[in-house]
LOTI-967828 format. One record per residue (C-alpha): residue number from 1; x, y, z; residue in three letters. Coordinates in steps of 0.25 Angstrom, whole numbers, plus 5000, padded with zeros to 4 digits. Layout:
BEGIN
  donu    px    py    pz  mivex
   NUM     X     Y     Z    ALA
...
//
This chain:
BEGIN
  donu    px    py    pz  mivex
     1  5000  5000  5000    UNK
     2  5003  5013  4996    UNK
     3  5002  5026  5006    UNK
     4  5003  5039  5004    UNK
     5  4999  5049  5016    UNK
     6  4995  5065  5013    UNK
     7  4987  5077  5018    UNK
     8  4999  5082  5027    UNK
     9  5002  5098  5028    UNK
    10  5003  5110  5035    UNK
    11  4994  5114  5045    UNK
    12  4993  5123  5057    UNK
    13  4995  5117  5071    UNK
    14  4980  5112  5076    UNK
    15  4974  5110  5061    UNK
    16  4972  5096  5054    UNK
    17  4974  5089  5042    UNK
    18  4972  5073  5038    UNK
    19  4981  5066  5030    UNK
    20  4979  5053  5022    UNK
    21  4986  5039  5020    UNK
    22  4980  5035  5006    UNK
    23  4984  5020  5002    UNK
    24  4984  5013  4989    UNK
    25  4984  4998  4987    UNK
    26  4973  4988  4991    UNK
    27  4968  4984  5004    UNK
    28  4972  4996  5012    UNK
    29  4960  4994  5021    UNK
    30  4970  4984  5027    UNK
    31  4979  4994  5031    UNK
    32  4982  4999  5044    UNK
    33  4989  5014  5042    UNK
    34  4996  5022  5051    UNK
    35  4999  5038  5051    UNK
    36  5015  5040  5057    UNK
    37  5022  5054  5056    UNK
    38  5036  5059  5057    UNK
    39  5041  5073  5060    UNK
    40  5054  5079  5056    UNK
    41  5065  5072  5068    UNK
    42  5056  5063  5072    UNK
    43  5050  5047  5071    UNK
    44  5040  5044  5062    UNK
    45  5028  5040  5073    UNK
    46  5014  5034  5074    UNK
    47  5002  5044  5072    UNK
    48  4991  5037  5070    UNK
    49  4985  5021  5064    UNK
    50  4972  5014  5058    UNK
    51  4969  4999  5055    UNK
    52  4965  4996  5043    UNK
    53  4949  4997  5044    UNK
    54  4952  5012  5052    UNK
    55  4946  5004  5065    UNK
    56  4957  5007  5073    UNK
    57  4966  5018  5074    UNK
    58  4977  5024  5083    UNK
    59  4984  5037  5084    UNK
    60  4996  5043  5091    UNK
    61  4996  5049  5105    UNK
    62  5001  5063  5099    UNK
    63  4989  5064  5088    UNK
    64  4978  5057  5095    UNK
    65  4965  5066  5095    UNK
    66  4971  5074  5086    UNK
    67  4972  5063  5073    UNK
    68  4964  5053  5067    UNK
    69  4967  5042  5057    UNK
    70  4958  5037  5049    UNK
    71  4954  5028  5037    UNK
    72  4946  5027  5024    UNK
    73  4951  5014  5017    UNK
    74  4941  5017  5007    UNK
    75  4950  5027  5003    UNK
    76  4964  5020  5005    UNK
    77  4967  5032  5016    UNK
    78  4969  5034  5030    UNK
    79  4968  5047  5037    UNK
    80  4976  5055  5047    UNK
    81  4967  5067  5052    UNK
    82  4976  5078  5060    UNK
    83  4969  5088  5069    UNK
    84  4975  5096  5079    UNK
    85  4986  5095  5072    UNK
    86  5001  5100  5079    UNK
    87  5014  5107  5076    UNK
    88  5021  5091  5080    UNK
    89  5012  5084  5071    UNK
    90  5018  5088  5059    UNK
    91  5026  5077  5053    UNK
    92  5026  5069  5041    UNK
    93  5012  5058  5042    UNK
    94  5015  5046  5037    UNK
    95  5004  5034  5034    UNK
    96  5008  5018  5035    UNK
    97  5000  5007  5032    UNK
    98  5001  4992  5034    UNK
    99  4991  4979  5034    UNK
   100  4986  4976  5047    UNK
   101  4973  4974  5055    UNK
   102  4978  4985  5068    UNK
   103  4985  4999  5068    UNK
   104  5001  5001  5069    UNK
   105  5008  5009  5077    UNK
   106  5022  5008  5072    UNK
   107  5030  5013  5061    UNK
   108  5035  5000  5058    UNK
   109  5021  4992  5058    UNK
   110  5017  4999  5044    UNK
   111  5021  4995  5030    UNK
   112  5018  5007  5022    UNK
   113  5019  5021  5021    UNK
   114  5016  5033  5014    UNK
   115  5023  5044  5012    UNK
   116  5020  5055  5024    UNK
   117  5013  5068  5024    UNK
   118  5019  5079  5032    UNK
   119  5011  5087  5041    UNK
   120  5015  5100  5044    UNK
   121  5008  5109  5057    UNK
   122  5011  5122  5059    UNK
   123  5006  5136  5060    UNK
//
């Protein structure tokens, strides 16, 4: 499978946006994804993953009640929706995928990766 992740940008600090993991190739509906970012210096980490029918999902401490992932395997795409975005959340978002029927935490867990979107938040 085939990712490719967009809808990244600049935006003032408290504002949001949603980015998108679209897939190609077959049977993508069982796929669990996952949403990892790295800034500038730093590890890639977790932000936020969703088994493959969207019934379960998981996020990281420092975005939790601020971002919701999501699925519409109709539409070969996951979602990240952003709100109350801040200045340390800017890094480059990544999506992963890989088969399986629970959601993964770790880097290593996945198989495949698209591209990344950077996010930028600043006034």
């Amino acid at each position: 499978v085939q990712l490719q992740a967009f809808g990244g940008g600049l935006v003032q600090p408290g504002g949001s946006l949603r980015l998108s993991c679209a897939a190609s190739g077959r049977a993508f509906s069982s796929y669990a994804v996952g949403w990892f970012r790295q800034a500038p210096g730093k590890e890639r980490e977790f932000v936020a993953t969703i088994s493959w029918n969207g019934g379960r999902t998981a996020d990281a401490d420092s975005v939790k009640g601020r971002f919701t992932i999501s699925r519409d395997n109709a539409k070969n795409t996951v979602y990240l929706q952003m709100n109350s975005l801040k200045p340390e959340d800017s890094a480059v978002y990544y999506c992963a995928a890989r088969q399986g029927a629970s959601m993964y935490f770790k880097r290593y867990e996945y198989d495949y990766w698209g591209q990344g979107t950077l996010v930028t938040v600043s006034s």
